[in-house]
N, C-alpha and C positions, 0 to 999 in steps of 0.2 A: 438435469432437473435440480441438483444442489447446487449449481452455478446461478439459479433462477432465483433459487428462495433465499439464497444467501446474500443473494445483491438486493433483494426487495426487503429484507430485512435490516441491511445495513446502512440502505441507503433511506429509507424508513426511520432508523433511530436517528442518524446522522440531520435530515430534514428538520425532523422534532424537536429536536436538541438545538437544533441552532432555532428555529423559531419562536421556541419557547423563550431561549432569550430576549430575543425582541422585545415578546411580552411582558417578559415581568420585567426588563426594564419602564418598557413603556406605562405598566401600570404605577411604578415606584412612583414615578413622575408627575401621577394625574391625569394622565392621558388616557380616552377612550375606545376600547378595543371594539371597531364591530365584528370584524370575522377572525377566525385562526382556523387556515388551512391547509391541511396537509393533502398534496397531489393535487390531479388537474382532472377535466377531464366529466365525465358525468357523475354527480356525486352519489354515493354508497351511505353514507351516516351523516344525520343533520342533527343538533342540539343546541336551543335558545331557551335558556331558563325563563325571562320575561323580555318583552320590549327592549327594555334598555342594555341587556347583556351583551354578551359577547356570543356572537352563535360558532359555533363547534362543524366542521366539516370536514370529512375524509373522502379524497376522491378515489377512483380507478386509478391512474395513472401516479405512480409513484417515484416520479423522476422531479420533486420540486415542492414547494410549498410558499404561504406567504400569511402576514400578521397584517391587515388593513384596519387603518387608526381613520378616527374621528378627524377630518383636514378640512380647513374652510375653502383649500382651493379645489377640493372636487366634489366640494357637495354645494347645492343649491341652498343658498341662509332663508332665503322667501320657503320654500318649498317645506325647510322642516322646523316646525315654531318648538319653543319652550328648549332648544338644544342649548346646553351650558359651551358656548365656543371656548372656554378658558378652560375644556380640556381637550380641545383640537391640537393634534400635533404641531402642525406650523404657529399657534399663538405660544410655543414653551421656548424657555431660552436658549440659546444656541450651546450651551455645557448639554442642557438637558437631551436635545435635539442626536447629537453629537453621543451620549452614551447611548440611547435607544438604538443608535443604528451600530456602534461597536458592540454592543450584549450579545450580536448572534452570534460573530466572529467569535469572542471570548467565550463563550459558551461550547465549541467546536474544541477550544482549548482545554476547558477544564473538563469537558469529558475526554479525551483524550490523558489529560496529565488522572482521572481518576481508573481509566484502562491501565494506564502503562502502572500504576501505582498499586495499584491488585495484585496484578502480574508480577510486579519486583519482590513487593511483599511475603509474597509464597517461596520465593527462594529462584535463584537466576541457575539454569543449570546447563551449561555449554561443554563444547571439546573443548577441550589444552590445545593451542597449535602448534600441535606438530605437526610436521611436513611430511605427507603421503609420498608415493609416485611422482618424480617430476618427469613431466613430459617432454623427451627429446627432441633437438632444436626448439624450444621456448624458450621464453627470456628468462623462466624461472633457471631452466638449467644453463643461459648464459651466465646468468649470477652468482654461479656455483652453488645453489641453494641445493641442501642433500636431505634427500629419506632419512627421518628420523629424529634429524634437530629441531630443536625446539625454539618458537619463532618467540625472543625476549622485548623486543621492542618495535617498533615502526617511526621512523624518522623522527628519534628518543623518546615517543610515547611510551609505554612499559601496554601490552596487552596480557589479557588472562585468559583469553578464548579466539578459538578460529573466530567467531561471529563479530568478534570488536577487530579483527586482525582485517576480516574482507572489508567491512565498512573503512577504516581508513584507507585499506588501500583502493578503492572505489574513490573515496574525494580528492586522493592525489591523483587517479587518470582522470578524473574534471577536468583537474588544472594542468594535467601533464608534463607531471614533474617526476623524476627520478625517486626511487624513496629507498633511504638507508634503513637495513633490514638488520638486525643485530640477533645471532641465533646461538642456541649452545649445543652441544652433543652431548650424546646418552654419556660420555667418558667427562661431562662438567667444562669443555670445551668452549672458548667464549669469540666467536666468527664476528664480522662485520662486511655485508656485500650490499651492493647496490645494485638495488632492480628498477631494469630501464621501461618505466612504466609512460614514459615521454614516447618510446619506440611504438606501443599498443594502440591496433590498428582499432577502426570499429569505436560505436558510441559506446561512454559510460552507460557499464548496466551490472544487475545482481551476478552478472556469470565473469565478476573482475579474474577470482580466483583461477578458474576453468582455462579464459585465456591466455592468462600468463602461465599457465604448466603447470600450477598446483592444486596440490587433491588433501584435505585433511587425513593422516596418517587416522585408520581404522582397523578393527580388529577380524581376521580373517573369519565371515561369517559364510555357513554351507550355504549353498544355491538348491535351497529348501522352502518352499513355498509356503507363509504362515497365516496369510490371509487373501481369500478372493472377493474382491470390491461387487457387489451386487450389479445385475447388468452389462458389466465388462468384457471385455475382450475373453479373459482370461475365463471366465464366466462360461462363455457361452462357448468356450474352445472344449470344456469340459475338464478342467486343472482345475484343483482341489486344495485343501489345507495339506501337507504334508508331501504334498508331491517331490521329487528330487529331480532337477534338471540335469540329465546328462550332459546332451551335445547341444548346439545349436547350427545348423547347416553342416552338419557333420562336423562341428568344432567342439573341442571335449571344454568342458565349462569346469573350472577348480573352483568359486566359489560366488556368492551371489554378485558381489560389486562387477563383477564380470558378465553378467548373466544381464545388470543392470544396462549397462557399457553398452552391449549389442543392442538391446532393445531400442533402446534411446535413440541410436545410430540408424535405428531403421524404422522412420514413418513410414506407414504405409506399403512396406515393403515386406512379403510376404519371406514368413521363418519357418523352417523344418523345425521342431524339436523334439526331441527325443527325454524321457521322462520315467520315472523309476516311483512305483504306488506300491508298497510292501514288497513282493517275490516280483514281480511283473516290470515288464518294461512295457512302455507305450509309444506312440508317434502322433503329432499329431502337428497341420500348417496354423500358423498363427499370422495373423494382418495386425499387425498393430496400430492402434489408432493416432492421429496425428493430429499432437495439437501440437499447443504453441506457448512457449515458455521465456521469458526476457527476449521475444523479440527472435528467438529461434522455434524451427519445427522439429519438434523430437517423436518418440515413438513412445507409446504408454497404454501395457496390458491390463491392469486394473489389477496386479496380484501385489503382495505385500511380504517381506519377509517379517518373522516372529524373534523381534529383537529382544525379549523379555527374556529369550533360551543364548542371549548373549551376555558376556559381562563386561559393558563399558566402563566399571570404575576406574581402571588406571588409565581411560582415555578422558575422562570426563573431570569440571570443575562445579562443583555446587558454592555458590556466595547466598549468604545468609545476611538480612538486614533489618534491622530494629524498624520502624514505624516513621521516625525521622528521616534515617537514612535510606527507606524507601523512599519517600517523598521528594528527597535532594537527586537522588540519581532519575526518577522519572522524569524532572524536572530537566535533568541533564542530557538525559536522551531527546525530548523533544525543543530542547535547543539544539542538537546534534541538528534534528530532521529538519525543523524551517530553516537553518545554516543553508542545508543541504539544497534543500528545494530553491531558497532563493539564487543560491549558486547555479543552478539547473538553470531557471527562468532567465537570469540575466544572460549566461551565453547562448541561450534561444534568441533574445531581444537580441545578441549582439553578432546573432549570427555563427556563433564559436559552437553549436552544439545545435543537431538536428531538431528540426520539428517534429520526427518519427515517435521521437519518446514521448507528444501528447496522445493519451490513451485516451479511448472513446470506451462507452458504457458495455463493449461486448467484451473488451479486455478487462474493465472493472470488475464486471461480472466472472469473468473466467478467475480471475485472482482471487474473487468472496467465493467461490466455490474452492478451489484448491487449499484454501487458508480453513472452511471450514472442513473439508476430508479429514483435515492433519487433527483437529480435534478444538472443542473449546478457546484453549487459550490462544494458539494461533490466531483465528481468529478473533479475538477481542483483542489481538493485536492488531490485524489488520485493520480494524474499527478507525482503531487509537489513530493507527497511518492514514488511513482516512478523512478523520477529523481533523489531524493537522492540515493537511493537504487544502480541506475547503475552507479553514479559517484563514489561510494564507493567501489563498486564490481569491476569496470575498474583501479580503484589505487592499486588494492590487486597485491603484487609482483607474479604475474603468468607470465611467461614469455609465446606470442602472446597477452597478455592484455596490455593496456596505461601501468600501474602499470611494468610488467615485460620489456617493454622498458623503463621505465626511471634508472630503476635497472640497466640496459646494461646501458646507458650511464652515471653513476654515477661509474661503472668501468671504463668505458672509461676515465674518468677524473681521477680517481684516476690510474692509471696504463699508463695514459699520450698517448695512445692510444685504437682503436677497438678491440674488443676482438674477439678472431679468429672464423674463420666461421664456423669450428668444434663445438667449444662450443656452438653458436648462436644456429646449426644444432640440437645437441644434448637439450639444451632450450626448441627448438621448438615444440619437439617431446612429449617433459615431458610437455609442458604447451598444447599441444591439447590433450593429454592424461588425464588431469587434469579436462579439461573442458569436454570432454565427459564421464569422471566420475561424475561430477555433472549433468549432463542433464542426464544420466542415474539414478540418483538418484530420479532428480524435475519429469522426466516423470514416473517411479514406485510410486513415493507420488501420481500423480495425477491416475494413473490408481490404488491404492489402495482406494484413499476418494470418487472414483466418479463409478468407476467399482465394487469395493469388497465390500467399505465401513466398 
């Protein structure tokens, strides 16, 4: 159910927000709004101040919306007398034409750059990367990468956190390239190895770290249970706050990250465990639910350990930013992300990179639910990723996209007039053909990771 209301809400502001652009470009202009609506579908809320306004609608269906302008080529000029056509869209100039239709796209953006701008603002607070558990035979421990040092650069970047250490090393398996890893040891030790991220099998995704053998160095927390998720597994198994996990299939459990490890390990695959509530010991089988996470199926009880009775300060980095230098670094991040995405898109077009990573709305939705679990600002991250994501996808030259009208009118300009209705006609036809190739695509990805698996 918070996978439901998280995707209708964020896909809800997301719509709004880019359409609202439209509009007030459109109005800056002169131009006349009759409708601005949000969803499809049988309408729910109507609102027209007078005649001539702009009327207001909110549909059922909340996968879409649209700002429809006063346009001579689809209205009848006989049919409506006393209309001012000199604020029909098609009579404005082609600059003008041209920002009306980039305002959505940029609007995606600056809500975005005022998410991630929030969120910096308040203070960035990540692990230090150090280096966990490396996992034997991986290419982590080809590398000779060792528990405990501390990862100083990536192919001479300087990082300050695991979370900026996965993201680079994420856009070096893009491009599949090796990446020199420059680390120190607890003794002030200063290493240099190269990790053969060229060798890593499987499409780039969030689980870069996992596959190549590395685990962020964390602090040994008990296999003590500190929160049960309403509904859950763990819920309805009858596990509680405080619980202590002995065993699991008669395997003695030392401490949660362990406790995490097996579960994960077993969707749907039925667990003995064994369980300690004050003086008492308990049993009880647990089925763990199976979902589905970058593209793998893991297991997930619905319980939580209680990290507040933990003390992450010497694993953790808090950065603190003035108002500016929020600004500059949100700025910086979401040039990170379109970098990223266009890199993604291009070796889709070229073939270098599966189709599988376009997600359809039951994987979006599964993502606004697990971003809002984690709390607030996660989620107003995910927004922020969101928002890039559709301003980037609405500039791609598709003609029915922002992107394939501003194409049209960059002929228009260069060719000193519109270009004929045949061709727009024919456009039209290849860009909803285009789009329902991809929705056919993100809907098969989602009924392959959530139906077949």
């Amino acid at each position: 159910m918070t996978s439901i209301w998280a995707f209708i809400v964020a896909i809800g502001v997301l719509v709004t927000i880019h359409e609202f652009g439209h509009y007030l470009a459109a109005r800056s202009c002169g131009v006349r709004v009759l409708k601005f609506s949000i969803g499809f579908g049988q309408p729910i809320f109507k609102y027209q101040a007078h005649a001539q306004a702009t009327e207001w609608v909110l549909s059922w269906i909340p996968l879409g919306g649209y700002v429809k302008m006063l346009d001579s080529r689809e209205t009848d000029v006989e049919h409506v007398p006393g209309t001012d056509w000199s604020q029909a869209f098609d009579r404005q100039s082609i600059a003008a034409k041209m920002w009306i239709v980039f305002a959505g796209p940029l609007a995606n953006l600056l809500l975005a750059f005022v998410c991630y701008w929030g969120l910096i603002a308040q203070g960035e607070v990540g692990l230090k990367p150090f280096i966990g558990p490396v996992e034997q035979g991986s290419l982590a421990a080809a590398a000779k990468l060792r528990q405990g040092d501390l990862i100083v650069s990536l192919d001479g970047k300087p990082v300050a956190t695991w979370q900026e250490a996965q993201w680079q090393l994420l856009e070096s398996w893009l491009v599949h390239k090796p990446v020199a890893v420059v680390t120190k040891t607890p003794q002030g030790e200063v290493h240099q190895q190269v990790l053969p991220l060229n060798q890593l099998a499987g499409e780039p995704d969030g689980e870069v770290m996992q596959k190549a053998g590395l685990a962020v160095l964390m602090p040994v927390v008990p296999a003590v249970i500190g929160e049960v998720m309403p509904n859950s597994v763990a819920e309805q198994s009858g596990l509680q706050a405080g619980d202590r996990i002995l065993t699991v299939n008669q395997k003695p459990i030392a401490d949660w990250q362990q406790f995490v490890k097996l579960v994960r390990a077993s969707p749907a695959q039925p667990l003995k465990v064994e369980y300690q509530r004050g003086e008492s010991q308990f049993q009880v089988k647990l089925l763990p639910e199976a979902i589905q996470q970058a593209g793998q199926k893991i297991g997930r009880l619905g319980a939580a350990v209680n990290m507040d009775a933990v003390d992450l300060t010497p694993y953790q980095v808090v950065r603190h930013y003035s108002a500016s230098q929020a600004a500059l670094r949100a700025l910086d991040k979401m040039q990170e992300t379109i970098t990223f995405t266009l890199k993604m898109l291009g070796k889709m077009v070229t073939g270098q990179a599966s189709l599988k990573a376009i997600s359809g709305p039951v994987s979006i939705a599964d993502a606004a639910g697990e971003s809002a679990d984690m709390g607030l600002k996660p989620y107003i991250g995910f927004i922020a990723l969101m928002s890039i994501s559709i301003a980037v996808m609405n500039l791609l030259p598709i003609p029915v996209l922002d992107g394939g009208h501003l194409l049209y009118h960059m002929a228009e300009l260069i060719r000193g007039e519109p270009l004929p209705d045949k061709v727009l006609a024919i456009g039209q036809r290849l860009g909803l053909g285009m789009l329902g190739a991809l929705m056919l695509i993100a809907f098969f990805n989602d009924i392959n990771r959530y139906l077949i698996g």
